[in-house]
GUDREN-204651 format. One record per residue (C-alpha): x, y, z; residue in three letters; residue number from 1. Coordinates in steps of 0.02 Angstrom, whole numbers. Layout:
GUDREN-204651
+--------+--------+--------+------+------+
|     px |     py |     pz | resn | resi |
+--------+--------+--------+------+------+
|      X |      Y |      Z |  ALA |  NUM |
...
+--------+--------+--------+------+------+
This chain:
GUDREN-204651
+--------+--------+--------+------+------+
|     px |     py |     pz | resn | resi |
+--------+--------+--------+------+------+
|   2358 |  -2856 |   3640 |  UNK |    1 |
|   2433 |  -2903 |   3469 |  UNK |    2 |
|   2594 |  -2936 |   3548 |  UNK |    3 |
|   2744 |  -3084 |   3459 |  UNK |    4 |
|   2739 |  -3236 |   3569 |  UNK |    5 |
|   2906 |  -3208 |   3679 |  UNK |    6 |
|   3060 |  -3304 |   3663 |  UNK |    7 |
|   3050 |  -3398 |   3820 |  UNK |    8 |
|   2902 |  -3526 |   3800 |  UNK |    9 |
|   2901 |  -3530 |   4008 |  UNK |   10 |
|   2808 |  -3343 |   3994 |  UNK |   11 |
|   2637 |  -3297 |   3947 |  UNK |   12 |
|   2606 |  -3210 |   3784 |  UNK |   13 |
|   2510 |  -3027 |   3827 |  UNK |   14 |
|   2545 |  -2849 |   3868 |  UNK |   15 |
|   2447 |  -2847 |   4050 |  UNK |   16 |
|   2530 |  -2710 |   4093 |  UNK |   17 |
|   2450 |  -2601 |   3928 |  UNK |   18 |
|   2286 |  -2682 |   3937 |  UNK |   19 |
|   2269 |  -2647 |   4126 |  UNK |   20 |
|   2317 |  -2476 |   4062 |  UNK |   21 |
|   2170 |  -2468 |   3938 |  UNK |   22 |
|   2056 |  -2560 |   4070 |  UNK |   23 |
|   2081 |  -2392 |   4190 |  UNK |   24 |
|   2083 |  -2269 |   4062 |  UNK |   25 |
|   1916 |  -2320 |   4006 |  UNK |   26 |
|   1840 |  -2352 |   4148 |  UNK |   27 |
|   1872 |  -2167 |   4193 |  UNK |   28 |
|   1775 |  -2098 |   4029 |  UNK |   29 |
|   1646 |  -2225 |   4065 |  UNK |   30 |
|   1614 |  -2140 |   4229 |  UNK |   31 |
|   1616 |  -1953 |   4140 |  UNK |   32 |
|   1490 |  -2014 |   4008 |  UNK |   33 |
|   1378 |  -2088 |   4134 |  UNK |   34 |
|   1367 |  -1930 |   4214 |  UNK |   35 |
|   1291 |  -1866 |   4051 |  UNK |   36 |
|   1114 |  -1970 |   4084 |  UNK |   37 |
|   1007 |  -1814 |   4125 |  UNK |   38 |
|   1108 |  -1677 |   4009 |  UNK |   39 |
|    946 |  -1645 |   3941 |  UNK |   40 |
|    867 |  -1577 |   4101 |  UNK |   41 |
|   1044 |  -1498 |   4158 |  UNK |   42 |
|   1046 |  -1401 |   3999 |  UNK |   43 |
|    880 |  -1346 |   4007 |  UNK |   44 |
|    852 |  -1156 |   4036 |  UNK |   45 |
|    730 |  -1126 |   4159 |  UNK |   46 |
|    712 |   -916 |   4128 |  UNK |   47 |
|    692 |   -954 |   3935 |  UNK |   48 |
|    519 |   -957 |   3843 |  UNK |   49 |
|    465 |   -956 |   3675 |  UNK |   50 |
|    497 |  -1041 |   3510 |  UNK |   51 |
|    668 |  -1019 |   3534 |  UNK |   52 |
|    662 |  -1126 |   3709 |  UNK |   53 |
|    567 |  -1236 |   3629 |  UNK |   54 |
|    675 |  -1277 |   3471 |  UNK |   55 |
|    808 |  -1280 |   3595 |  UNK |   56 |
|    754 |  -1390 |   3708 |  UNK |   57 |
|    634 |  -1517 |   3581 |  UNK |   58 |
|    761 |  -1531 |   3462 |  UNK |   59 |
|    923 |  -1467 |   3494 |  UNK |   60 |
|    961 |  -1556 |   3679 |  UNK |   61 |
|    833 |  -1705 |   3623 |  UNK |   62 |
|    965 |  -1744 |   3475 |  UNK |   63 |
|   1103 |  -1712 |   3578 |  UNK |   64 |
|   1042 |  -1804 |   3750 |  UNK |   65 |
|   1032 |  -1978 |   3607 |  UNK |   66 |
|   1178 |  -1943 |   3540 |  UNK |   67 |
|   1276 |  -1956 |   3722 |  UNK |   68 |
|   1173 |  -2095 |   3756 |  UNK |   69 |
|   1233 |  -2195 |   3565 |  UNK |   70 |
|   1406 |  -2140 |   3611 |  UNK |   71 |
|   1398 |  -2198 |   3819 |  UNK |   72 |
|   1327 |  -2379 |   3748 |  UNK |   73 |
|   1462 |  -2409 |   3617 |  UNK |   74 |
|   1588 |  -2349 |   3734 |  UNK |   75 |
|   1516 |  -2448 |   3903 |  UNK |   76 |
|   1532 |  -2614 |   3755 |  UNK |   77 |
|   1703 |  -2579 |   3749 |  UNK |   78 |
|   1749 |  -2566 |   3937 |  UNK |   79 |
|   1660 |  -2735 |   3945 |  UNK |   80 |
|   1772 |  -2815 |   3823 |  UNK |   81 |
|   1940 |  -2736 |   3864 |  UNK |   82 |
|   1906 |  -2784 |   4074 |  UNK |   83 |
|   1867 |  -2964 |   4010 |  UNK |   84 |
|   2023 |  -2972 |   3920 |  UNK |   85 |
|   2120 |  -2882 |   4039 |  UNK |   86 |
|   2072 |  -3017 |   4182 |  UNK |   87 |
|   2105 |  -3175 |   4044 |  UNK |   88 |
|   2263 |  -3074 |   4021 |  UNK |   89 |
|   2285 |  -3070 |   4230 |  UNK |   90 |
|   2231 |  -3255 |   4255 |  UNK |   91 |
|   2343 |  -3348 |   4119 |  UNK |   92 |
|   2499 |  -3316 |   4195 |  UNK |   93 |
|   2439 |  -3457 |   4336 |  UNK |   94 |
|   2353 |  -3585 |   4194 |  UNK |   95 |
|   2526 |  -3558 |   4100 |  UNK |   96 |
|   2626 |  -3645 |   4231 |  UNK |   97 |
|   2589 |  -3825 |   4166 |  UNK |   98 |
|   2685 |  -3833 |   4014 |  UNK |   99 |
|   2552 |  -3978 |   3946 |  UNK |  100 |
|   2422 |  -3831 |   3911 |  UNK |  101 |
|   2519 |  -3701 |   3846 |  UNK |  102 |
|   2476 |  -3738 |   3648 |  UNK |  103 |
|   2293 |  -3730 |   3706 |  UNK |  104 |
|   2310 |  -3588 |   3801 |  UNK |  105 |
|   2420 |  -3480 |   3679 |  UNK |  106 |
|   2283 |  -3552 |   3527 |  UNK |  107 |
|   2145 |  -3470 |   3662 |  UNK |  108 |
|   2255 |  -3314 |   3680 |  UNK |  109 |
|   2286 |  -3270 |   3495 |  UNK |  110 |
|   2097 |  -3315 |   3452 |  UNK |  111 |
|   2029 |  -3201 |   3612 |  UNK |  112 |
|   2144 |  -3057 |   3576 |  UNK |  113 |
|   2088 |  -3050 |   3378 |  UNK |  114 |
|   1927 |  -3050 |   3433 |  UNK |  115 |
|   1942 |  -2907 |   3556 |  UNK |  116 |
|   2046 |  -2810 |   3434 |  UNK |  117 |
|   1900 |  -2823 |   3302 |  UNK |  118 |
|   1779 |  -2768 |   3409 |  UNK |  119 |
|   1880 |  -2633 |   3470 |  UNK |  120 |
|   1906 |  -2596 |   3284 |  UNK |  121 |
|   1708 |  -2586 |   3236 |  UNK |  122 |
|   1636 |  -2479 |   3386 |  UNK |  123 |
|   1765 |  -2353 |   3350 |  UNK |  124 |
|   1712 |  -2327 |   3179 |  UNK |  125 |
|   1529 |  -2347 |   3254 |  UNK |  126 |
|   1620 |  -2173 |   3372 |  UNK |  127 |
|   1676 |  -2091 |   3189 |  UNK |  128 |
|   1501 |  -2111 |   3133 |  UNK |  129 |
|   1416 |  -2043 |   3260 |  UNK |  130 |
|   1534 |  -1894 |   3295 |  UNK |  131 |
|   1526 |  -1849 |   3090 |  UNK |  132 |
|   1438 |  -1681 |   3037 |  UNK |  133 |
|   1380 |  -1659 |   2877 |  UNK |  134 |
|   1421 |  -1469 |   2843 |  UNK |  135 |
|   1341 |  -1390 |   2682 |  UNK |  136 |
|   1452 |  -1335 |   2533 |  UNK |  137 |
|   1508 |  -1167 |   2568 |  UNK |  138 |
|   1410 |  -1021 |   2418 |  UNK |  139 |
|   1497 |  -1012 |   2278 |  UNK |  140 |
|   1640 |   -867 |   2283 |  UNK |  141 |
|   1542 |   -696 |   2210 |  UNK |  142 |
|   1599 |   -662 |   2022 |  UNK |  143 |
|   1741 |   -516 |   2047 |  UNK |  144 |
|   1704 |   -368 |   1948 |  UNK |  145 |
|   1785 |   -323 |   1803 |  UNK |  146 |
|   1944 |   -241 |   1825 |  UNK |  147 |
|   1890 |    -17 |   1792 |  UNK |  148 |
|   2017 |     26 |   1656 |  UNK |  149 |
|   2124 |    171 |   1735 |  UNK |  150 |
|   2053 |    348 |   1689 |  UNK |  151 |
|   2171 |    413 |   1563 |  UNK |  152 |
|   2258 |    565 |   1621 |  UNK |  153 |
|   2178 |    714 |   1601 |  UNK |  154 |
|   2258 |    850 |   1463 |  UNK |  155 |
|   2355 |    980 |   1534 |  UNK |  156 |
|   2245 |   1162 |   1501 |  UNK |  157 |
|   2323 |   1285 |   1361 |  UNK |  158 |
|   2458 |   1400 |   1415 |  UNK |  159 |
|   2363 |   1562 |   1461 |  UNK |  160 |
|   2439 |   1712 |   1372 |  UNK |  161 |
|   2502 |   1867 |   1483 |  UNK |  162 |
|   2363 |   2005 |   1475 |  UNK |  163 |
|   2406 |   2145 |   1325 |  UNK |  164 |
|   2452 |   2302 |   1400 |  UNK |  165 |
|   2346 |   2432 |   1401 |  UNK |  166 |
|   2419 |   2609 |   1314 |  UNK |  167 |
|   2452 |   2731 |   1439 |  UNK |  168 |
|   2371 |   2918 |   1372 |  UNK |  169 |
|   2502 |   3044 |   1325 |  UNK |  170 |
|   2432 |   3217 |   1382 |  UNK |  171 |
|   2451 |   3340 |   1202 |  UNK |  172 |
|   2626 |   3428 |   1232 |  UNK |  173 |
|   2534 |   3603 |   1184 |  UNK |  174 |
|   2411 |   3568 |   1309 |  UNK |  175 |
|   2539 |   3540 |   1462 |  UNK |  176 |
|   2619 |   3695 |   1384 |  UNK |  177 |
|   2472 |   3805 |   1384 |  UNK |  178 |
|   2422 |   3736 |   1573 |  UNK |  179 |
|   2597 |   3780 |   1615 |  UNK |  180 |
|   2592 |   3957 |   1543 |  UNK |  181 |
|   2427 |   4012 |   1630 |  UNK |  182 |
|   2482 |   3935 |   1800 |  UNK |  183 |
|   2665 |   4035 |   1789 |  UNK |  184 |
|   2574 |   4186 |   1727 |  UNK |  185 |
|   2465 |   4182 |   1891 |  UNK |  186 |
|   2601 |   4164 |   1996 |  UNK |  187 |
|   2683 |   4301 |   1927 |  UNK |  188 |
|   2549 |   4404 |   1944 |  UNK |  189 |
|   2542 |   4350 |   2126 |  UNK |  190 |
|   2707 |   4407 |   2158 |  UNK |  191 |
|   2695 |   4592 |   2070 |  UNK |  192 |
|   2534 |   4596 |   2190 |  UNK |  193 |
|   2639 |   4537 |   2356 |  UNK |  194 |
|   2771 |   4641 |   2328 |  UNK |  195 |
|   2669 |   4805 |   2269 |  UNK |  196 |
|   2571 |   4799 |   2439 |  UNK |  197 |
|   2403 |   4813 |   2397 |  UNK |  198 |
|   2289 |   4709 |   2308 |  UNK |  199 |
|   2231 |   4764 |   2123 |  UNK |  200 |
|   2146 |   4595 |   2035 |  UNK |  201 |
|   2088 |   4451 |   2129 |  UNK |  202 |
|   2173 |   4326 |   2056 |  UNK |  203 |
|   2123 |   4118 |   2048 |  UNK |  204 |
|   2241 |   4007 |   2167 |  UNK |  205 |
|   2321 |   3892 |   2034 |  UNK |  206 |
|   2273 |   3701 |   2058 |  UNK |  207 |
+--------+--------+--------+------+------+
């Protein structure tokens, strides 16, 4: 819509082709928005009771239901102004054909199109406005804890000595010798008896 004049005087300033363009474009959303008159009832649940239903539906789809409505009025202004201009846009290549009229009629074209391009301008930031959610600041990040000092390494334990060994008892050589003494003086005794045939003493098995 902001377009140079051309270089040949003989055509009318304008992008039609663009603004027809727009025209459609918006023309379509209009139709989507208007289908958004009863979302309150639409979004209603019907198996849903309570305070819950009721926040929902009081406050919740109330808010939003105005909301679509704010937005379908700003944007039903602008399909208004850009099918206006589209059809001034359509129209002036037939009032351009007497050459007389053309400063007139390129003054009326660069006046219309500023005006539609402010009003475009405002209702979109009127869009911004309405589309904006306040969020609230995120908490605060949690203090981190203190960084735990590593546990020092623990001591190795004292080398355990190897247990003492215990003295082994020496039997008393004169002891052994006397044990061996009466035990070989039995046996002999045994074998004098064996070899005499009879039986004289009754003599003590040794061990």
């Amino acid at each position: 819509m902001g377009a140079p004049i051309p270089d040949d005087p003989a055509q009318p300033p304008g992008a039609r082709n663009l603004v027809r363009i727009l025209t459609e474009t918006l023309e379509v959303h209009d139709e989507a928005l208007s289908a958004g008159d009863n979302l309150k009832a639409r979004l209603t649940p019907q198996h849903y009771t309570g305070a819950a239903r009721d926040a929902l539906v009081d406050t919740g789809l109330a808010k939003l239901q105005a909301q679509w409505r704010q937005v379908a009025d700003v944007h039903g202004k602008a399909v208004e102004r850009v099918g206006g201009h589209n059809t001034f846009l359509h129209n002036l290549p037939d009032l351009w054909a007497e050459p007389a009229d053309r400063p007139r009629l390129h003054e009326l074209w660069a006046r219309h199109t500023g005006m539609v391009a402010d009003d475009l301008l405002a209702w979109a930031a009127e869009l911004d406005r309405l589309g904006h959610v306040d969020f609230a600041d995120p908490p605060p990040p949690a203090p981190r804890p203190d960084p735990v000092a590593p546990r020092p390494e623990p001591l190795p334990a004292p080398p355990v000595p190897p247990p003492a060994p215990v003295p082994v008892a020496r039997p008393d050589v004169r002891q052994v010798a006397a044990e061996f003494a009466q035990t070989y003086q039995a046996a002999d005794r045994l074998r004098d008896q064996m070899l005499a045939g009879g039986r004289a003493d009754h003599l003590r098995w040794p061990g």
